[in-house]
VOMARKE-467045 format. One line per 8 residues: their letters; for each residue x, y, z of N, C-alpha, C, O. Coordinates in steps of 0.2 Angstrom, whole numbers. Each point is the difference from the previous one (the first is absolute). Layout:
a) X/Y/Z/X/Y/Z/X/Y/Z/X/Y/Z | ...
This chain:
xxxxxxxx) 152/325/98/-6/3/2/1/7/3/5/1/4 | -11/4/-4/3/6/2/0/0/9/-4/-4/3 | 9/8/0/-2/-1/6/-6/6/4/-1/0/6 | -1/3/-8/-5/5/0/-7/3/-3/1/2/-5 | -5/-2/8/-6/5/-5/2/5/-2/4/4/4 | -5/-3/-9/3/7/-5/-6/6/1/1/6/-2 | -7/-8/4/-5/5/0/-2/2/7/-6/0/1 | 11/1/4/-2/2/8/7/6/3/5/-3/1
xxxxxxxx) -5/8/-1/3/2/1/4/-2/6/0/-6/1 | 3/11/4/2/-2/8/-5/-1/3/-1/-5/3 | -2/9/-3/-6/0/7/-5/-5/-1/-5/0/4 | 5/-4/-10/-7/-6/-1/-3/3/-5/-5/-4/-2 | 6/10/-2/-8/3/-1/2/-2/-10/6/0/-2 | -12/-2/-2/0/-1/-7/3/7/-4/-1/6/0 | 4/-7/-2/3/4/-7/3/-1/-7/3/-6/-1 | -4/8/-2/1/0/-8/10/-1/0/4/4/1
xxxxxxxx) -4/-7/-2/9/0/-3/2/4/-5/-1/-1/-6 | 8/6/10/4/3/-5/3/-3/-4/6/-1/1 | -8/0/-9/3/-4/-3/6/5/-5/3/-2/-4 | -4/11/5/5/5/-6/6/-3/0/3/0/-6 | 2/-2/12/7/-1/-3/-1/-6/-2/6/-1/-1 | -9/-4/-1/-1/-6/-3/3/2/-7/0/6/-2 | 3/-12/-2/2/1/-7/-5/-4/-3/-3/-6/1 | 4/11/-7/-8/-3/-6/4/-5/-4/5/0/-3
xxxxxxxx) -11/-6/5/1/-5/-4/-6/-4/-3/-6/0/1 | 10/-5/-4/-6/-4/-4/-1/-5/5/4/-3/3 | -11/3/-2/-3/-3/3/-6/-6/-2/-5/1/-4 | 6/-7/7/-6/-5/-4/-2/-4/6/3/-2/4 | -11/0/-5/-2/-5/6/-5/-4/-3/-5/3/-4 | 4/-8/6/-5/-5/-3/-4/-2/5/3/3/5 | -8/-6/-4/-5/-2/6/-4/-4/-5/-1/1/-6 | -3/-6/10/-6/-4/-4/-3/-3/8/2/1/5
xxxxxxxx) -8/-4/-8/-4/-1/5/-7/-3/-5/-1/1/-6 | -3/-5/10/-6/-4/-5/-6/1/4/-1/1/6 | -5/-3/-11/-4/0/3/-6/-7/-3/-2/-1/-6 | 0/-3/10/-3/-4/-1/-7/1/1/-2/5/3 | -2/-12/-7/-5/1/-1/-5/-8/-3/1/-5/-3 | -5/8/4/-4/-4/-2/0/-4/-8/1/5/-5 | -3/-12/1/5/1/-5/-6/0/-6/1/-4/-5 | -5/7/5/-7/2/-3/1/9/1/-1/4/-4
xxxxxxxx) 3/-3/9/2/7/-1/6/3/-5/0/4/-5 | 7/-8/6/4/0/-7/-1/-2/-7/5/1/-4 | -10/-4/3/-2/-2/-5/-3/3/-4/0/0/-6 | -4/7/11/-5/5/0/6/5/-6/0/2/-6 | 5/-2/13/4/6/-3/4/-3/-10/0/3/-5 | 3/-10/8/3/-2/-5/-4/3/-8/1/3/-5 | -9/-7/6/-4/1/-5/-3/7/-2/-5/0/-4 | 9/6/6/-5/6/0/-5/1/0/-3/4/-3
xxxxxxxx) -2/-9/9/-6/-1/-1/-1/8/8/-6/2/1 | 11/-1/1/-3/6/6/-5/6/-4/2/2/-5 | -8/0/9/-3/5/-3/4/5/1/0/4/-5 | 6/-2/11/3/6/0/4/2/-4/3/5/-1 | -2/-10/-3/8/1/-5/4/-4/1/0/-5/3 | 6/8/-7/6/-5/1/4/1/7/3/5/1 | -4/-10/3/1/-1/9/8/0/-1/3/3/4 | 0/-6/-9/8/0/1/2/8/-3/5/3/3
xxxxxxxx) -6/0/-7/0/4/-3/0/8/4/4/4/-1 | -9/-4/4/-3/3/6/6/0/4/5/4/0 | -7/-11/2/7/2/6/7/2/-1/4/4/4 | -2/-7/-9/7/4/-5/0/6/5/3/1/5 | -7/3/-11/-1/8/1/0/1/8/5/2/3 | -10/-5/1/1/2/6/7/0/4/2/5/3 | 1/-11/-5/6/-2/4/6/6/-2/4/2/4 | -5/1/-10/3/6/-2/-3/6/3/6/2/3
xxxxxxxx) -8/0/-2/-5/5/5/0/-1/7/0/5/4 | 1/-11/-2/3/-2/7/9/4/2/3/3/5 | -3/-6/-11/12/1/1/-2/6/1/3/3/4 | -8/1/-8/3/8/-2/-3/5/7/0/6/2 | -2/-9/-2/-7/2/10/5/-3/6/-3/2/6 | 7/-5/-5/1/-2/7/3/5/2/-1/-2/6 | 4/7/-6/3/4/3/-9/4/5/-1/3/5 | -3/-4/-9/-6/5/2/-5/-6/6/-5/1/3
xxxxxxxx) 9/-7/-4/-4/-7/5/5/-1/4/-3/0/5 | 9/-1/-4/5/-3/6/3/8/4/4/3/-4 | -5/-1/6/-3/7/6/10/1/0/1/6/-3 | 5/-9/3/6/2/0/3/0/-6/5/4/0 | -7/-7/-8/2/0/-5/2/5/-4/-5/3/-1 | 11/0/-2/2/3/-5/-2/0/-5/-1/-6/-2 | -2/9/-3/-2/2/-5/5/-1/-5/5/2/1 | -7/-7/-6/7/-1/-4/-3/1/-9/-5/-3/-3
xxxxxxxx) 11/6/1/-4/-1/-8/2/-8/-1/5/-4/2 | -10/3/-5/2/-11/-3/0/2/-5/-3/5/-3 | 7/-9/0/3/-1/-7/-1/-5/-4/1/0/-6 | -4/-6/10/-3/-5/-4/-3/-4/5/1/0/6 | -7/-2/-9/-3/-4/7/-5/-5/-5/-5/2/-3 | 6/-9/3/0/-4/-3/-7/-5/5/1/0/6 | -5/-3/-9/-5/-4/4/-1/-6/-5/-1/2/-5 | 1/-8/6/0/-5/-2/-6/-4/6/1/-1/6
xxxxxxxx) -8/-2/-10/-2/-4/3/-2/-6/-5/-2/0/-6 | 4/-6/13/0/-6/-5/-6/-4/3/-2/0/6 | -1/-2/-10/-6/-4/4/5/-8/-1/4/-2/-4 | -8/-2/12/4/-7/2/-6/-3/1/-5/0/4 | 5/-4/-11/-8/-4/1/0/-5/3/-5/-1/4 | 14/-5/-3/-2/-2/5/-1/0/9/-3/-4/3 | 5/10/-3/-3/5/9/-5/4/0/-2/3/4 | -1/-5/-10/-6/6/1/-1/4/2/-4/2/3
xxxxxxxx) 12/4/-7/3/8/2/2/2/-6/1/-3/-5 | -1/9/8/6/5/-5/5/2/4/-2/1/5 | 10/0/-9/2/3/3/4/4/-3/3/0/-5 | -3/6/9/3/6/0/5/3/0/2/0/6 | 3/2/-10/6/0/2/3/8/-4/-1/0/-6 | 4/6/10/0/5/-1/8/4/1/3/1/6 | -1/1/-12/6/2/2/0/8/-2/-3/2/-5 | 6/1/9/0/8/-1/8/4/2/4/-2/3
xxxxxxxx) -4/8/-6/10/2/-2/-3/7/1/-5/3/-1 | 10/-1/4/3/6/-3/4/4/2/1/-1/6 | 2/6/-7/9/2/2/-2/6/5/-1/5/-2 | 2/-7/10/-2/3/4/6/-1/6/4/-4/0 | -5/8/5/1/1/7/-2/-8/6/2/-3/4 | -8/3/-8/-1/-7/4/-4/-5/-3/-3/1/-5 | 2/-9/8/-1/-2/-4/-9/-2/-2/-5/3/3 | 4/-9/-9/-6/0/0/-3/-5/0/-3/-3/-4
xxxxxxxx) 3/-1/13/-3/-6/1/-6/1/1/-4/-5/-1 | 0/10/4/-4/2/4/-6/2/-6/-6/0/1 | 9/2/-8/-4/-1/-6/-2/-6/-1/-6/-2/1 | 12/-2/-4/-1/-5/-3/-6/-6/6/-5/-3/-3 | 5/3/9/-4/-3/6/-8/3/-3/-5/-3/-1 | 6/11/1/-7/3/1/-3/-3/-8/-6/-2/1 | 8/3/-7/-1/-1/-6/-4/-10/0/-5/-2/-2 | 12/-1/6/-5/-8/0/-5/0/5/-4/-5/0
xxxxxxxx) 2/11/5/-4/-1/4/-9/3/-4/-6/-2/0 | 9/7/-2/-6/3/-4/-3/-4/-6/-6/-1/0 | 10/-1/-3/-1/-5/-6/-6/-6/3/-5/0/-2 | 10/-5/8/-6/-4/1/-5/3/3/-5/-1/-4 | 3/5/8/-7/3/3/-4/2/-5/-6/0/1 | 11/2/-7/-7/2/-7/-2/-6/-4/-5/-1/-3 | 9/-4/4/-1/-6/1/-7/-3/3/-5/-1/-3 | 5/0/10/-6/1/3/-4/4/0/-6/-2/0
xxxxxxxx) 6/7/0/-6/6/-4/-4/-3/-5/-6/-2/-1 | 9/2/-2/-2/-3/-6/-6/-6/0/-6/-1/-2 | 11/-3/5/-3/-8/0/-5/-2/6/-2/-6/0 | 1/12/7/-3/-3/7/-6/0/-2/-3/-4/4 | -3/6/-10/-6/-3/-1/-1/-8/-1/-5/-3/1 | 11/2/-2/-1/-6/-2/6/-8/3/0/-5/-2 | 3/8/6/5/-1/5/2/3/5/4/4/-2 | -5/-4/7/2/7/7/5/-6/2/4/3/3
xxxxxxxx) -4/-7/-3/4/-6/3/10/-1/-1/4/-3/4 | -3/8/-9/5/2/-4/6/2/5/-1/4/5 | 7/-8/-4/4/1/3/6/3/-2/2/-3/-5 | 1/9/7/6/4/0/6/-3/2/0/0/6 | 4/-3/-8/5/-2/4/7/0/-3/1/1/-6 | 5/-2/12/5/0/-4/4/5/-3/5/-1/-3 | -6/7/4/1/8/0/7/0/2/3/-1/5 | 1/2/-11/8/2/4/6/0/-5/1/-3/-5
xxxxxxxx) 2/9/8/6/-1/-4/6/-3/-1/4/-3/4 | -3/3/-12/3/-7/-4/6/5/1/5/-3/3 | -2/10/-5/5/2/-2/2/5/-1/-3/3/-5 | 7/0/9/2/8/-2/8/3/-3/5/-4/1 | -5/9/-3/8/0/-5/-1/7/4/-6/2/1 | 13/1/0/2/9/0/1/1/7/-2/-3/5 | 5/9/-5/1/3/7/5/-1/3/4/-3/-3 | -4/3/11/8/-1/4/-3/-8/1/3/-5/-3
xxxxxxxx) -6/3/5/-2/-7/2/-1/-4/-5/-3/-5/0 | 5/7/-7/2/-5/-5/-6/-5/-2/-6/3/-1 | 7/-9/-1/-5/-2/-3/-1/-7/4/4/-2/4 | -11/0/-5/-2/-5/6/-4/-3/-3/-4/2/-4 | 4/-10/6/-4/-6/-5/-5/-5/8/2/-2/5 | -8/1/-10/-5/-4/5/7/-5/-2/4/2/-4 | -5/-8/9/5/-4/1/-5/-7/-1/1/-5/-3 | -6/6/6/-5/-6/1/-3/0/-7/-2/4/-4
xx) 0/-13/4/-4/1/-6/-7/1/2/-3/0/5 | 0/3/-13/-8/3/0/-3/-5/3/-6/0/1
């Protein structure tokens, strides 16, 4: 574990991290996270019966549009080209969820956990957008990263099961 915040200078005060003498690499990180629901609400979605569209579908894209924005939503983040950013959502009918699970790459200075986080977080909220007319009760939960590849810190695995 690191022994310091990387984003406080000496004096306490927040700053962006010099990341130029870093070496470019490939970089990869996953994250997932679910959200629950009422099981008339996923039925809704399973059956394309929503007036809005297709809810899984939707979110896709958002969750991709999320990866590619976080530098413009997390106030310290590096702007990074992505090079692949993958969203997979599974609906779990025994939980009466879906869940989300998002991996994002690309050969950079630094890495892309902070994507892969932002993409599963954006995905379920359009999730909930979607579905609060007819569920507000919808729970987000479980947000976190499964796994990152690249850089000086190498690669790193959730250790715990889901």
């Amino acid at each position: 574990m690191a022994s310091e915040l990387t984003h406080f200078n000496p004096a306490g005060e927040a700053y962006m991290v010099d990341v130029g003498a870093k070496q470019i690499t490939r970089r990869i990180a996953s994250a997932e996270g679910t959200i629950q629901m009422q099981p008339e609400t996923l039925q809704r979605i399973l059956a394309g019966e929503h007036r809005k569209g297709d809810v899984l579908g939707i979110a896709r894209i958002a969750g991709i549009m999320g990866a590619k924005k976080t530098a413009d939503l997390i106030p310290l983040c590096h702007p990074l080209a992505l090079t692949r950013i993958e969203i997979e959502l599974t609906p779990l009918a025994e939980e009466n969820s879906v869940r989300c699970q998002a991996v994002v790459e690309t050969h950079d200075r630094t890495g892309v956990e902070m994507e892969a986080l932002t993409a599963v977080q954006i995905a379920l909220l359009t999730i909930y957008d979607m579905c609060k007319a007819v569920d507000r009760g919808m729970t987000i939960d479980k947000v976190r990263l499964l796994e990152k590849t690249g850089g000086k810190s190498g690669h790193w695995r959730r250790e715990t099961p889901p």
